[in-house]
C-alpha positions as CSV (number, residue, x, y, z in Angstrom):
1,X,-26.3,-28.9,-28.9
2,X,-27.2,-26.6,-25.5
3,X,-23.9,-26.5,-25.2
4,X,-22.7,-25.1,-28.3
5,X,-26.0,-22.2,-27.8
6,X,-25.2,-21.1,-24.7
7,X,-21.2,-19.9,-26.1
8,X,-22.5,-18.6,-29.5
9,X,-25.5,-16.5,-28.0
10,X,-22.9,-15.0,-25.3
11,X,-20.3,-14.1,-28.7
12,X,-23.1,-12.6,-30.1
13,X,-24.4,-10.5,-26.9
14,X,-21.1,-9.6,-26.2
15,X,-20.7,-8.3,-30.2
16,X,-23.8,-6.4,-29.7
17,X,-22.3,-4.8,-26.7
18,X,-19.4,-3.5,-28.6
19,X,-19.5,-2.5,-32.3
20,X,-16.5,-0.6,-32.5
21,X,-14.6,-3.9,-31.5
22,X,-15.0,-4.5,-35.3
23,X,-12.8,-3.6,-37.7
24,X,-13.1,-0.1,-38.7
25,X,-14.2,0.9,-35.1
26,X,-14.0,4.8,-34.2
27,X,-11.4,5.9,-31.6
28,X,-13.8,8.6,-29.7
29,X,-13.1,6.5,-26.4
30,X,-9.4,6.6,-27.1
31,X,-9.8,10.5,-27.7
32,X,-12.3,11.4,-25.0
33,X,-11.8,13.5,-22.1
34,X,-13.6,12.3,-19.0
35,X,-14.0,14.2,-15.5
36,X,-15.5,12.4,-12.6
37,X,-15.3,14.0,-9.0
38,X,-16.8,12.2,-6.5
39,X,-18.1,12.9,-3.1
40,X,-16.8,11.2,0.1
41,X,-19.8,8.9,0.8
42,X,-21.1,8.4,4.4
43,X,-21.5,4.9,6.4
44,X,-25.6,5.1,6.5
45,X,-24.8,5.0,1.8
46,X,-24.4,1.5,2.2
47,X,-22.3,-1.0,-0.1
48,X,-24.6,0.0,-3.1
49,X,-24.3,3.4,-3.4
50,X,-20.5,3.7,-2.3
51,X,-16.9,1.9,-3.3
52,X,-14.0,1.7,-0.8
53,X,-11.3,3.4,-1.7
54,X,-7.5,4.5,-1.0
55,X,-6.9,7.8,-1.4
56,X,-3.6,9.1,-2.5
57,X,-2.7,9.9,1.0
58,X,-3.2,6.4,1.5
59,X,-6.0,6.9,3.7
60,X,-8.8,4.1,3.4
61,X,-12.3,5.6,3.0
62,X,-15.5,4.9,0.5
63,X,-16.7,7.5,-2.4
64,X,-20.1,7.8,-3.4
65,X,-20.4,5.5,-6.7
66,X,-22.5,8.6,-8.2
67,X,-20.2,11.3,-9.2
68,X,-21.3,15.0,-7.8
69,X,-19.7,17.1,-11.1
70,X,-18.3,15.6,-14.4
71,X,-17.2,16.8,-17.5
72,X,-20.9,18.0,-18.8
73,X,-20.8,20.6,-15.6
74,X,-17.8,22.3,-17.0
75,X,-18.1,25.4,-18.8
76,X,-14.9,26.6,-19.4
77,X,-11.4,26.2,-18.1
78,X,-7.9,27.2,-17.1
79,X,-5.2,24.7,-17.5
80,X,-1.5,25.3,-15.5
81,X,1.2,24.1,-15.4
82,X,1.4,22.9,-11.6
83,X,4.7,22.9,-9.3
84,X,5.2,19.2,-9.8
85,X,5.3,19.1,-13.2
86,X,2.3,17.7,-13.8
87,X,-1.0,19.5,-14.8
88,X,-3.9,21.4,-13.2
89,X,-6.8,23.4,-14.3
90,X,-9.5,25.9,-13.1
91,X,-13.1,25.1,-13.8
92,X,-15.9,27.3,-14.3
93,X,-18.9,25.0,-13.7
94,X,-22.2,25.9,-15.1
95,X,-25.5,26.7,-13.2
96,X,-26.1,23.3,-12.6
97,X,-22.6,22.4,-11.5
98,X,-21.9,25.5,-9.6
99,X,-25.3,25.2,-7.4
100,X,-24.1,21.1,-6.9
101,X,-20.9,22.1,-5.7
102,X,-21.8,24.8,-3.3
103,X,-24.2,22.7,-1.7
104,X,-22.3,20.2,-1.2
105,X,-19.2,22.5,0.1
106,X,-21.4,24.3,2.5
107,X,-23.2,20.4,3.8
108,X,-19.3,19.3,4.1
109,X,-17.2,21.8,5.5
110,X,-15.2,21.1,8.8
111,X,-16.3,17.4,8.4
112,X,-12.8,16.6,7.2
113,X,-14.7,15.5,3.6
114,X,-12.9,14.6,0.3
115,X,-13.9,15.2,-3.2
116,X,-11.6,13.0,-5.6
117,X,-11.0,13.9,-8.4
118,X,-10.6,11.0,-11.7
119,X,-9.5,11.8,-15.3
120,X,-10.1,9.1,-17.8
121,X,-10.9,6.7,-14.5
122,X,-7.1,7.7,-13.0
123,X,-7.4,9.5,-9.7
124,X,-5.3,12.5,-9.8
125,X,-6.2,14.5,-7.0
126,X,-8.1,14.3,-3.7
127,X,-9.7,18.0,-2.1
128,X,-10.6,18.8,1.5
129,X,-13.9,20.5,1.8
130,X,-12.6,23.2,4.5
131,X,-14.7,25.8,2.9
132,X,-18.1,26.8,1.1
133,X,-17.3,27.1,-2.8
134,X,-19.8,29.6,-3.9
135,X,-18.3,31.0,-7.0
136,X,-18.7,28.0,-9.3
137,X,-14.7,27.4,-9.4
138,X,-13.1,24.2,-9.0
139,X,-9.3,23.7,-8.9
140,X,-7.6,20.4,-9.8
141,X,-4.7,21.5,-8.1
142,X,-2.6,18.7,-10.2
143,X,-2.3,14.9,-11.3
144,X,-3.1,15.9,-15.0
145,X,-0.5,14.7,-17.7
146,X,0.1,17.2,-20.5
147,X,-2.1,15.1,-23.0
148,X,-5.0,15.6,-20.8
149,X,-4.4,19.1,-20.0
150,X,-4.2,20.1,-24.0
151,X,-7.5,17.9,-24.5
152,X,-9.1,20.1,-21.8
153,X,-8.5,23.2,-23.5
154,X,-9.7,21.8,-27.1
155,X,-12.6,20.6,-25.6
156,X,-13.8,23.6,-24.0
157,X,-13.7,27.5,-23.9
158,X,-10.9,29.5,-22.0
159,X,-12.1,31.0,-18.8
160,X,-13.0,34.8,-19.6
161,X,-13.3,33.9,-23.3
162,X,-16.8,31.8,-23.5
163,X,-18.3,34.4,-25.8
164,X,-15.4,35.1,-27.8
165,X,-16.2,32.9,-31.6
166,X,-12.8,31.7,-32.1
167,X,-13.0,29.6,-28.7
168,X,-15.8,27.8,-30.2
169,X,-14.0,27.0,-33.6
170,X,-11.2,25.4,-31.9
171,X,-9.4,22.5,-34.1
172,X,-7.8,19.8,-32.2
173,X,-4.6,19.4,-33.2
174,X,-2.7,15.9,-33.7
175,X,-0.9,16.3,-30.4
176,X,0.3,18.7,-27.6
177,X,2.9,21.2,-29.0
178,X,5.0,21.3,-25.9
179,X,6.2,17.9,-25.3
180,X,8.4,15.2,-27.1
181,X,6.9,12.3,-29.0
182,X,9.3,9.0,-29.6
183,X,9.5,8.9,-33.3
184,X,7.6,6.9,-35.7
185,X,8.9,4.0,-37.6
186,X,8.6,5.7,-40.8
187,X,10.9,9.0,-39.3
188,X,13.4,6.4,-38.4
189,X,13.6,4.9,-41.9
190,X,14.3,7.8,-44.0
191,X,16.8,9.4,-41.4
192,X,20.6,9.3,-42.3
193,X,23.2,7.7,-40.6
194,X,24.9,10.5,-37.6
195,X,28.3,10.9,-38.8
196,X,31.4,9.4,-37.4
């Protein structure tokens, strides 16, 4: 009989955990936009307030597990189209964001410091602190994909345009206009046979 508990009451916390496992479940996770840049962490952090990391230059270091700015520090943006091909955008951080940042720009500089940057939990780019950053912009120079990019501008105003009422009526649309989707079963179907 314990034995049989012990599985059924960790089904049920685990249920608990996660409702919209059930049927019928919302997609805001799959939808969401998140933005995570973290702080190079020092050795006094310790192992509880830091993870080891490689950064994409394949150095090995350790970011602070608390990130310094996320998406709720973002006021509006610029996305671009970077020189790779993949995505960047300019933030314009809020009060709270902007006065994070520079203090932790002016704290950093010359100390050969990174701030990495993670959408949706992907690292995407990592940034030298070589400078104080007063003016409450940050770059992600690249490392977005297009999808991200177009759910960055529906999400929030375009720089220069935070007052204007049409930013903040935006509809998201059912996906980015400028790239190629495979086709859907149901396309495939009622398509006619290319001619020989």
């Amino acid at each position: 009989m314990k034995r049989l508990l012990f599985p059924c009451a960790a089904i049920a916390f685990l249920l608990a955990l996660e409702p919209s496992s059930m049927a019928g479940g919302s997609n805001k996770k799959k939808d969401a936009l998140t933005i995570r840049i973290h702080g190079e962490a020092s050795p006094e952090d310790g192992e509880k307030f830091s993870v080891p990391v490689i950064l994409l230059d394949g150095r090995k270091t350790s970011l602070s597990i608390m990130p310094l700015l996320s998406e709720h520090d973002i006021k509006s943006v610029y996305p671009f189209r970077a020189a790779d091909g993949s995505c960047g955008a300019y933030l314009r951080l809020n009060p709270h964001g902007t006065d994070l940042l520079t203090q932790y720009s002016i704290e950093n500089m010359g100390r050969n410091k990174v701030l990495a940057v993670m959408v949706n939990g992907r690292q995407t780019a990592d940034l030298i602190v070589d400078k104080p950053v007063r003016d409450g912009v940050f770059v992600i120079p690249s490392g977005m994909t297009m999808v991200e990019d177009a759910k960055l501008a529906i999400a929030f105003p375009e720089m220069g345009q935070e007052n204007n009422p049409d930013q903040k009526k935006k509809k998201p649309s059912s996906s980015p206009k400028n790239i190629m989707l495979p086709p859907k079963a149901a396309d495939l179907q009622n398509a006619a046979a290319p001619a020989q």
